[in-house]
N, C-alpha and C positions, 0 to 999 in steps of 0.2 A: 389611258389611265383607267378608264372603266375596267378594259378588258382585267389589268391588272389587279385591281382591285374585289373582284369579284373570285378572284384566287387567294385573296388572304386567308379566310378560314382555313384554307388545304396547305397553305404553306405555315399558321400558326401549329397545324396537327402536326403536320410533321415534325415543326419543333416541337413538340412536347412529348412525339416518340423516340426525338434523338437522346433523349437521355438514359444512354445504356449505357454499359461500361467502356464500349469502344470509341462512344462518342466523348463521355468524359476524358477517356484517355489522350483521343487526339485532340480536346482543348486546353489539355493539361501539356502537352507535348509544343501544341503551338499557342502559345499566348504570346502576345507581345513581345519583344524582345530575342525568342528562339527559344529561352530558358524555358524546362521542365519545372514547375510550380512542385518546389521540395517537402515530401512527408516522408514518415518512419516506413520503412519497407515492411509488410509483414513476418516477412522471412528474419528478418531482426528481432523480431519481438520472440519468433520463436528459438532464436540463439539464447535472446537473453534468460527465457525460461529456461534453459538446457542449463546456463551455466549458474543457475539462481540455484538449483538441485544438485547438479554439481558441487556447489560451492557449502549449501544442506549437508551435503551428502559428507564431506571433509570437516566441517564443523559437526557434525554430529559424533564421529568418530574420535574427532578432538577432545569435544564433549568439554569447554572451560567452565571456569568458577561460576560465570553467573547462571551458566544453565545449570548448573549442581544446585546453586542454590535455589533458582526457580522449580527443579523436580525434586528437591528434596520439601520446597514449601506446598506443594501439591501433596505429597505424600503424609506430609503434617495433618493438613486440611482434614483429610480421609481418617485420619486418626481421631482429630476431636469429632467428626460428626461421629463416628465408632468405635469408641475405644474399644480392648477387649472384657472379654465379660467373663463370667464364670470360677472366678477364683474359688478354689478350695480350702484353702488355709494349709496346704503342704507345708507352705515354705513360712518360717517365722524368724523375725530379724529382733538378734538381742541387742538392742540399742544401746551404745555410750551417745547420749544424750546431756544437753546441757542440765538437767537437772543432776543425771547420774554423776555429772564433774561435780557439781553445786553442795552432793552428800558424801562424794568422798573423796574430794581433793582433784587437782589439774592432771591433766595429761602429760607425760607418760604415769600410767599407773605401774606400779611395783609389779614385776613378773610374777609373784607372789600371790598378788590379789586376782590377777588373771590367771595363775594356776586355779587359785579356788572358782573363780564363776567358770571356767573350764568342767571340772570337778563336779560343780553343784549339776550343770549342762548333762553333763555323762551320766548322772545318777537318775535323769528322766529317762534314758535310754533311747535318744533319737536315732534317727537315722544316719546323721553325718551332723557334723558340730564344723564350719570353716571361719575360720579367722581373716580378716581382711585388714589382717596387721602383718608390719614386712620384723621380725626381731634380728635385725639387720649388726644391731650391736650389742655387746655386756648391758644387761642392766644396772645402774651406777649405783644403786641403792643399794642392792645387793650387797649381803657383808663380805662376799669376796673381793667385789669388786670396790668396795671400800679400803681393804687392807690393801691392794696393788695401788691405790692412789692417793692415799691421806699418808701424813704421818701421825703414827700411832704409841702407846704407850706401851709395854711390852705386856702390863695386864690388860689395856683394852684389846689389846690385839688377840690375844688368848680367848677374849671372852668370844671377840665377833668369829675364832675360828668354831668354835661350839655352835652356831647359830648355820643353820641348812641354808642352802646357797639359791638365790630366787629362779636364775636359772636353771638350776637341776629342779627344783618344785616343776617350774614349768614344763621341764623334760619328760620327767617322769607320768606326767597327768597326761600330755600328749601322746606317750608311749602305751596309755592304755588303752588308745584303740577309735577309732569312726572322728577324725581330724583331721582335718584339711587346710595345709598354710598357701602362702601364696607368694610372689617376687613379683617383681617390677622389671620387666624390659625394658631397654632403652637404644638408643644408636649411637651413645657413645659408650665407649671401652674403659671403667674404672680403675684405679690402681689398686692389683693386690684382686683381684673380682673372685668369687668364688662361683663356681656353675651349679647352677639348679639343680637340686636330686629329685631324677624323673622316677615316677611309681608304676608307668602302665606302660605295658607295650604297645606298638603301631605296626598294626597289617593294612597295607596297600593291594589295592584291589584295582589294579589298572597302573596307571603310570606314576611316580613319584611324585606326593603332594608337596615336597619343601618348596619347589620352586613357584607354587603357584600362593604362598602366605606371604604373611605381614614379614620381613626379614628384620632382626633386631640384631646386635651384635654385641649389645653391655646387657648387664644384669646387676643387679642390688635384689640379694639372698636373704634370706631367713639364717642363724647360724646352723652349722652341720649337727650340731649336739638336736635342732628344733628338728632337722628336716628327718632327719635318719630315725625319728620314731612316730613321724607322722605318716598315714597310711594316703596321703595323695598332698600335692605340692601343683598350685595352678598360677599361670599368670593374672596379676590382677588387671593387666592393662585394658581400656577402651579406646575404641577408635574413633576420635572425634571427628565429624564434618568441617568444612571452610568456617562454616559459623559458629565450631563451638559445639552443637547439639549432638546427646549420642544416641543414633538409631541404627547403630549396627555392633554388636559385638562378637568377639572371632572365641570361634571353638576350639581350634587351631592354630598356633603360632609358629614361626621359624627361627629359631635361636641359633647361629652359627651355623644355617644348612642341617639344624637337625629339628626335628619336630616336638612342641612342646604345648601341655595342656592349655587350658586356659582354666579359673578356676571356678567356672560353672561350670563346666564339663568335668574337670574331679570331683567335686561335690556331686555331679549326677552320678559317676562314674562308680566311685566308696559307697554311694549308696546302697546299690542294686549289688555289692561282693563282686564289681565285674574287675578284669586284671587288662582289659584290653579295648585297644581302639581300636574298628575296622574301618578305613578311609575307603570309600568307594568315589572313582573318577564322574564326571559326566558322561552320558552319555553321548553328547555332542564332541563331536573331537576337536582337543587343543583349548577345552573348554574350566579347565582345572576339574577341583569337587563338586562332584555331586551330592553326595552322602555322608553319616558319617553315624557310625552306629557304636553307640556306648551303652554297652549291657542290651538290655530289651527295647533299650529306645531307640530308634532312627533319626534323624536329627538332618532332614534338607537345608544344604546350605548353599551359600553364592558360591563361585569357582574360588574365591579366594580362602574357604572357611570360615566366610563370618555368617552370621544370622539378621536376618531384620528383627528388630524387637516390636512389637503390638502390644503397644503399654495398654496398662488402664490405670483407672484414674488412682491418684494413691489412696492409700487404705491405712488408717491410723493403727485400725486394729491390728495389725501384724506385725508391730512393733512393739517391743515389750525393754521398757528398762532393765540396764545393766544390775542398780540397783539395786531392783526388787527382785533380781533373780536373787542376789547375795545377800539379801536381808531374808530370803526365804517363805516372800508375801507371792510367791506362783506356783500352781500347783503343779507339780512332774507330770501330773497324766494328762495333761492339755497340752506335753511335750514331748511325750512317748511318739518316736515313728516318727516325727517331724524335720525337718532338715533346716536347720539352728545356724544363722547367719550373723558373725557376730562382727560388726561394724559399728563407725560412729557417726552422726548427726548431730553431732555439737558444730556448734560454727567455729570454733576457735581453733578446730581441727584441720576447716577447710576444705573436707573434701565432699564439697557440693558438684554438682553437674545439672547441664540442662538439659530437659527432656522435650519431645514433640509436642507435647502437648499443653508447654509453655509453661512448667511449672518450672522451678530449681529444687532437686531432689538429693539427697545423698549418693556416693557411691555405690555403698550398699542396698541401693534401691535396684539401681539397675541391671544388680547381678540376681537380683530376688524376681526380676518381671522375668527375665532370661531362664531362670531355670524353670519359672512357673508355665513359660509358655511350654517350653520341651519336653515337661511334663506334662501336660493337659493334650501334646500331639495337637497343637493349631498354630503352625510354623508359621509366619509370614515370609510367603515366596517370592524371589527376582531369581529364575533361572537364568542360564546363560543366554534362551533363548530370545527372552525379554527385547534386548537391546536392536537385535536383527527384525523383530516383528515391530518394534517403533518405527526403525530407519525405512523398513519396506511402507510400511505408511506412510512414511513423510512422504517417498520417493511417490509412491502411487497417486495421496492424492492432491501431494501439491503438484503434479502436474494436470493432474485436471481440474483443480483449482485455478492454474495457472494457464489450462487450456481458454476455463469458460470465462476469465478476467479478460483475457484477451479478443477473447471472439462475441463474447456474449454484452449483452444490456448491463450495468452498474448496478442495478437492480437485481436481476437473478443472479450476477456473479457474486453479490454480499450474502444475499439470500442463500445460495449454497453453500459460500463460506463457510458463516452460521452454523449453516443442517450440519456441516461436518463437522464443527468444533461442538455441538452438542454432541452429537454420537459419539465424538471423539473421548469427552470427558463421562457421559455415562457408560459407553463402556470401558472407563479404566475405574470407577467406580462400583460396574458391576464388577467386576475384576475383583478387586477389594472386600468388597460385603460378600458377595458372596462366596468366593475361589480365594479369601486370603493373599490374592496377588500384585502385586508391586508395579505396574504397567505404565508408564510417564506420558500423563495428557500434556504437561505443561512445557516443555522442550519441541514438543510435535504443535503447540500451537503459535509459539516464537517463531518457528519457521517456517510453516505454514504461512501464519502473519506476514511474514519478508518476503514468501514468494507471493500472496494476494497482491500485497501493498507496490510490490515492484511493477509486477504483472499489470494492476490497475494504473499508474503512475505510466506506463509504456502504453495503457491502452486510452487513457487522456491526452496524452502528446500526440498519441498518435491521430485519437478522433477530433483534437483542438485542429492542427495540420492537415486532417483528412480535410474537416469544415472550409478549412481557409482554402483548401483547393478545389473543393465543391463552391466552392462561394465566386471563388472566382474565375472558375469555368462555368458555373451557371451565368455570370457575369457577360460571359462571353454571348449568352443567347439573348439574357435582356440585360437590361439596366443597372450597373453597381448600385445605383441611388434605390434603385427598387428593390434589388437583395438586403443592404442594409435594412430599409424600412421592415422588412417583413423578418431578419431578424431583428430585429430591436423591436416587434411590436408585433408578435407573430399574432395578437387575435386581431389583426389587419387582413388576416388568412381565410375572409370570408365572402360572401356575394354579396353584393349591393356596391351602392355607391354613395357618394356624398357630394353635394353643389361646390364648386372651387373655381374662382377667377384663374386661368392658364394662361399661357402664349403657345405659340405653335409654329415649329417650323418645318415646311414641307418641299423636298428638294425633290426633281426628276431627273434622267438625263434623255438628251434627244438622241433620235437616230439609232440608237442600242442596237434594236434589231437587225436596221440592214449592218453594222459592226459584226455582229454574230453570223450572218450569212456571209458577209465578207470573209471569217478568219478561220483557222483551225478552233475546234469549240472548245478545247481546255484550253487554247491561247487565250482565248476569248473570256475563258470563265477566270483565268486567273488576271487579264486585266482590269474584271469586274468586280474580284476579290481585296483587288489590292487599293481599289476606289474606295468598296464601300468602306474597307475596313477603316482608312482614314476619315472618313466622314462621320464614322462613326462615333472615333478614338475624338474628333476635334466635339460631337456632341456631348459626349463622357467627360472631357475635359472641361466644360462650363455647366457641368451638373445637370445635364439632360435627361429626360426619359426617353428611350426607345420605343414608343409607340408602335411600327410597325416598321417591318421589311416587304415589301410588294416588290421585286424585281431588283430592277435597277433605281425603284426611289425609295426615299427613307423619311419615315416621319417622326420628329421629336415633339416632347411634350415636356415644359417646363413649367416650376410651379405644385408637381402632385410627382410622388406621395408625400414630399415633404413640402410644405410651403416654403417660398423664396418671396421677401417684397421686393426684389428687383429681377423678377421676372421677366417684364418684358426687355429692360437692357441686357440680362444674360441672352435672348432669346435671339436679338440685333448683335448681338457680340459672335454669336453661332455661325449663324447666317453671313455675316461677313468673313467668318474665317473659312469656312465651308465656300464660300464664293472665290478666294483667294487660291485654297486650294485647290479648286476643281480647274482653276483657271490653269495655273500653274501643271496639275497633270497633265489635264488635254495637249497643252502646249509641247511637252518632256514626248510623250506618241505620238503627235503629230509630228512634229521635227524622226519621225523613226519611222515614218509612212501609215502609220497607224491614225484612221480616221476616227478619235473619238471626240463624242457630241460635247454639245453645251450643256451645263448645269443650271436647270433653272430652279428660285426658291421663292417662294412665298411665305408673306409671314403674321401671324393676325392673332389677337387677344380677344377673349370670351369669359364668358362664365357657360360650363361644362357642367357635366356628372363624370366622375373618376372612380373608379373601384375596379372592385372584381365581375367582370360578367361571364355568362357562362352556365355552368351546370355544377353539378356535384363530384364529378368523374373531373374536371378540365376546368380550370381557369382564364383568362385572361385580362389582366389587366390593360386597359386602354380608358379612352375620354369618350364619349358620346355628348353630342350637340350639334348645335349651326356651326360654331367659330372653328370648329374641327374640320367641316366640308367648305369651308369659307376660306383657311388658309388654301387646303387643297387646290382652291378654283384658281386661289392669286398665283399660285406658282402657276396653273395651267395658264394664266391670262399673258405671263409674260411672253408666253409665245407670237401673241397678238399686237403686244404692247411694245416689243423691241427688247424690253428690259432683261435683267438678269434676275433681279430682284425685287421682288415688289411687295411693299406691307402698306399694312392699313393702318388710316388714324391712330385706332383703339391702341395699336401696339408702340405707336410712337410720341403718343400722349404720356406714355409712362416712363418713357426715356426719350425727352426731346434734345439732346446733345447731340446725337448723329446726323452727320451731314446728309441731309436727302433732296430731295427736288421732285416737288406735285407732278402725279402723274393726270389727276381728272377726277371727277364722280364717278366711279363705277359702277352700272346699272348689271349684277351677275345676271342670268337669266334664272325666272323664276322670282326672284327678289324685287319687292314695291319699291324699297326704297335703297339711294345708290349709298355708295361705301367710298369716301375718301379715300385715295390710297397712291403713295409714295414708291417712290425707286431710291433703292439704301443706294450711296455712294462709298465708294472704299476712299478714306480720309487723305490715304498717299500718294494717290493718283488723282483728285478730284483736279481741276482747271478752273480758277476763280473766275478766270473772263469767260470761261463758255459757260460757267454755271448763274452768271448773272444773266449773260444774252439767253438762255434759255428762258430764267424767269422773268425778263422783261418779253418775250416773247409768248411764254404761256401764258401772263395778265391780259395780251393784247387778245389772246386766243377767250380768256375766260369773257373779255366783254367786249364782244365781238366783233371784236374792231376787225376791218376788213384786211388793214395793213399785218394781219397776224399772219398771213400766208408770205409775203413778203420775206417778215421776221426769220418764219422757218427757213426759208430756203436760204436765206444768207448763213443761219447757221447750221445749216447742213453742209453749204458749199464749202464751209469752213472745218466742219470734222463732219465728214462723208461718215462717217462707223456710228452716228449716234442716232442708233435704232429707236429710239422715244422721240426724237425730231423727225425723222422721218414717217413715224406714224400718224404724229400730229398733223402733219404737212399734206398726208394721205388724206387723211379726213375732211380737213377745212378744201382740200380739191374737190370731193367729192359733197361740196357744201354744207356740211357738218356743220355749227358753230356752237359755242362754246367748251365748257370742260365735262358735260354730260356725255358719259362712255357706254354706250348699249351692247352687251356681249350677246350675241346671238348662240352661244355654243357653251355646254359646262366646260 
């Protein structure tokens, strides 16, 4: 035992360099049972990334409702922090306003009264006068259109044919030049439809732009008498979002596969005297429009034709009642050159819309921001590019996103996160402020998001599963009780120690060695294997600590690191199943020729020191004390003693239920004073009649009566195997008397 024992430090080292990957492996491989202790493969986690981008990658493409509406509310954002700026006052919107209803009657007004504000419009000499009225029917007021519908008296009817027809008024004023009407597309087919009179021609400059617009197939016209003396005719239509809001409108429309203005772009168009569109392609192929050049201005737009609009905030000033133009309270020269929008903002009109930047504005608002931006040349751009240079981001950096979630600390993996979702949104901001361009942080941060959030979800199951198989292959080298403790109380993970009443039980086996000269050595090692492992597995099962491994013995520690107050009986509960089983091996190889030893156990309670000892580099958790080297000696004693088992008072004061039978005072060597100490009997096997003959014969022994030698030997001749009788028996031969037991040897 000494020799042994003076090996512990070399064989604690080694365990605490077995912990590399291959050791973990093969106690992940062999634990109990045969079964591999199951966690997430790594190689799964990197499927699951694969198919997290993947799955990006087809949802992006998709591109549904609610990322429309999440990249369209990013895009808002960047509007109100910057609206645009710099308005000129080109563009002025003659208002039917509810005051203008209020002075001169409800809506529809007489074609009549709009020939005159027409009229008065023209006489400042603007640049372009557009109407955002559809004169889709007769006006009823009109005396024509009175006499086709009323019945009349044959002089009222005379009178009203004398009176000029409101429609020709309005024809007429129209005919004299810089007017722009406009129709309505739609996608159903009207009965009776009349087709739009287009004004300007279209040169394609690349591939045919019909099939890459807005396609409509009905129309509601202006009448032919309106359109055929106005010098441009534009769709009024917008293209509203999921939500309602318009932040795009089309320069370009498709009307039955043919191409058709829209009526900000006639109005830019009549302005400049230009007779023509030039559509030029993308330069990306397959990519529709790139361009679109009316008169001197260039006009970049989406592949589709339309434009981002880059409101600003609205502006009272630029609207000017119907009114006062007709009352004659505005001066012409504040109107000269201007480009004159004549729309309503009455509410009883209805035709409000909402804008980005969260106001509700007229129609005619948003055809006044549209022409203001295309003229002031500060487009807000989404090229076709756009969309490829997001997805290549997602792709790029949700996998290293989804690399460092998986491989990296919780911490630096959020932390990167983060870093990229800042960069991510200041540069779509710089984007913005400064380059005018359109670039989606808020789609790229969704899924982003999905792959983080998967990625980290894979790598918690994974490192919860990794722990639980670290936990219990570290299990395997010490003590479950003691991994528990240290998690559940990791600042336990220090030096020192702390005073603790323990028990102890410490097992050897005899003869090992000539066994191991006797056999092939991995026969050998693995019947050594298959011992301790159960002595082990019986100490783990009664809540033991594993104090040390020395060879072929084992020492538990019960009691620390968690307290138990039924320590010493779990300690006796050990000890006897440990006894049971060793009994039982030996017997299974012996019957196979296989000579293995007896198991002897000692077992004894103390107050200790428990902690950590050690250094800083290496730990050890064990007990240090007397009752530590004190069990150790009892198991060595049984050797002397006959017994299998033998504990001390201390330990069976604290569970006196098991059956045992005094062994004597035991004087250890080195020690003043002797130590009470008992031989555990196994409850299934004990013999009531030899265990009374024994303790009426150890009383004759304790006082010293001579007839004690007698006693022995009657019950020896009766169970010849009872090595603690025969000991007895040795002694009081050699004159020994009483139950004072002097050990000459540790």
């Amino acid at each position: 035992m000494a020799e042994r024992r003076s090996g512990h430090s070399e064989v604690f080292g080694g365990r605490s360099a077995a912990f590399g990957h291959g050791q973990l492996e093969k106690a992940r491989m062999n634990r109990p049972g045969g079964m591999p202790i199951a966690y997430p493969n790594v190689r799964f986690g990197l499927w699951l990334l694969l198919a997290m981008l993947v799955a990006c990658f087809f949802l992006f493409l998709w591109y549904p409702v609610p990322l429309q509406y999440l990249r369209n509310a990013a895009f808002d954002q960047f509007q109100r922090w910057q609206p645009r700026t710099g308005r000129d006052g080109s563009v002025v919107v003659i208002d039917i306003d509810d005051e203008s209803l209020a002075r001169l009657g409800q809506w529809p007004w007489p074609r009549s009264r709009l020939a005159e504000l027409v009229s008065k419009l023209q006489s400042a000499k603007p640049a372009v006068i557009a109407l955002d009225v559809i004169f889709a029917e007769a006006d009823r007021t009109s005396p024509k259109s009175m006499l086709e519908l009323w019945p009349l008296s044959p002089e009222n009817r005379r009178l009203l044919s004398l009176l000029p027809d409101h429609d020709d008024m309005l024809a007429d004023v129209i005919g004299r030049g810089k007017v722009v009407l406009g129709f309505a597309l739609s996608h159903s087919v009207a009965p009776k439809e009349r087709n739009p009179a287009i004004k300007a021609r279209f040169i394609s400059l690349g591939n045919s732009p019909a099939s890459c617009l807005a396609r409509f197939d009905g129309v509601v016209a202006s009448l032919p008498q309106f359109e055929k003396k106005a010098q441009g005719n534009g769709a009024l239509n917008f293209m509203a979002d999921a939500d309602g809001i318009i932040r795009k409108v089309p320069i370009l429309l498709s009307y039955r596969s043919a191409v058709v203005p829209s009526l900000a772009a006639e109005v830019l168009r009549v302005s400049q005297n230009a007779g023509n569109y030039t559509i030029r392609s993308a330069s990306e192929p397959g990519c529709g429009i790139g361009e679109i050049r009316i008169g001197r201005i260039a006009v970049p737009t989406a592949p589709n034709g339309e434009i981002w609009i880059h409101y600003a905030k609205p502006d009272r000033t630029r609207y000017i009642s119907a009114w006062k133009i007709l009352s004659g309270r505005v001066d012409p020269a504040g109107l000269q050159g201007r480009i004159l929008l004549v729309g309503a903002s009455a509410q009883g009109i209805l035709d409000m819309r909402f804008s980005p930047l969260g106001d509700v504005v007229p129609g005619i608002e948003i055809h006044a921001q549209a022409l203001e931006q295309m003229l002031s040349g500060t487009p807000l751009l989404r090229p076709g590019w756009t969309e490829t240079a997001e997805l290549l981001t997602v792709i790029l950096a949700g996998s290293g996103i989804g690399l460092l979630a998986l491989n990296a600390g919780a911490l630096l993996s959020f932390s990167v996160f983060w870093l990229v979702l800042v960069f991510l949104w200041a540069g779509a901001w710089e984007a913005f402020s400064g380059y005018r361009l359109l670039l989606d942080p808020m789609a790229a941060t969704v899924l982003l998001a999905l792959v983080y959030l998967m990625s980290s979800i894979f790598r918690h199951v994974y490192s919860e599963r990794r722990q639980r198989w670290v936990k219990q292959a570290f299990a395997r080298y010490i003590s479950p009780n003691l991994v528990d403790h240290l998690i559940a109380c990791p600042d336990a993970l220090e030096l020192g120690g702390r005073r603790q009443k323990c028990s102890f039980v410490f097992s050897d086996l005899t003869d090992f060695t000539g066994l191991m000269e006797s056999m092939d050595p991995g026969e050998a090692v693995a019947v050594l294997n298959g011992y301790l492992d159960r002595m082990i597995a019986i100490a783990f099962a009664h809540q033991g600590t594993l104090d040390r491994i020395v060879g072929d013995a084992v020492a538990i520690l019960f009691s620390a690191p968690i307290r138990q107050p039924d320590h010493e009986c779990r300690a006796l509960r050990c000890a006897l199943a440990m006894h049971r089983f060793a009994e039982e091996y030996a017997a299974k190889l012996n019957a196979r020729g296989i000579l293995f030893g007896k198991t002897r156990i000692g077992v004894h309670t103390g107050e200790v020191i428990v902690g950590n000892f050690g250094g800083r580099t290496f730990f050890d958790y064990r007990a240090l004390g007397d009752p530590v080297n004190t069990a150790s000696r009892l198991e060595h004693a049984n050797k002397y003693l006959g017994t299998s088992v033998c504990l001390s008072e201390a330990t069976l004061a604290g569970c006196a239920d098991f059956p045992v039978r005094p062994i004597g005072r035991l004087r250890l060597k080195g020690k003043a004073q002797p130590l009470l100490v008992f031989e555990l009997l196994d409850p299934g096997l004990t013999d009531e009649t030899e265990l009374n003959d024994y303790l009426a014969a150890y009383r004759l022994m304790c006082e010293a009566d001579p007839t004690a030698v007698e006693a022995f030997r009657n019950l020896l001749a009766r169970h010849p195997s009872d090595g603690l009788a025969a000991f007895h028996l040795k002694r009081l031969a050699e004159n020994h008397s009483g139950d004072l037991i002097e050990l000459t040897e540790k």
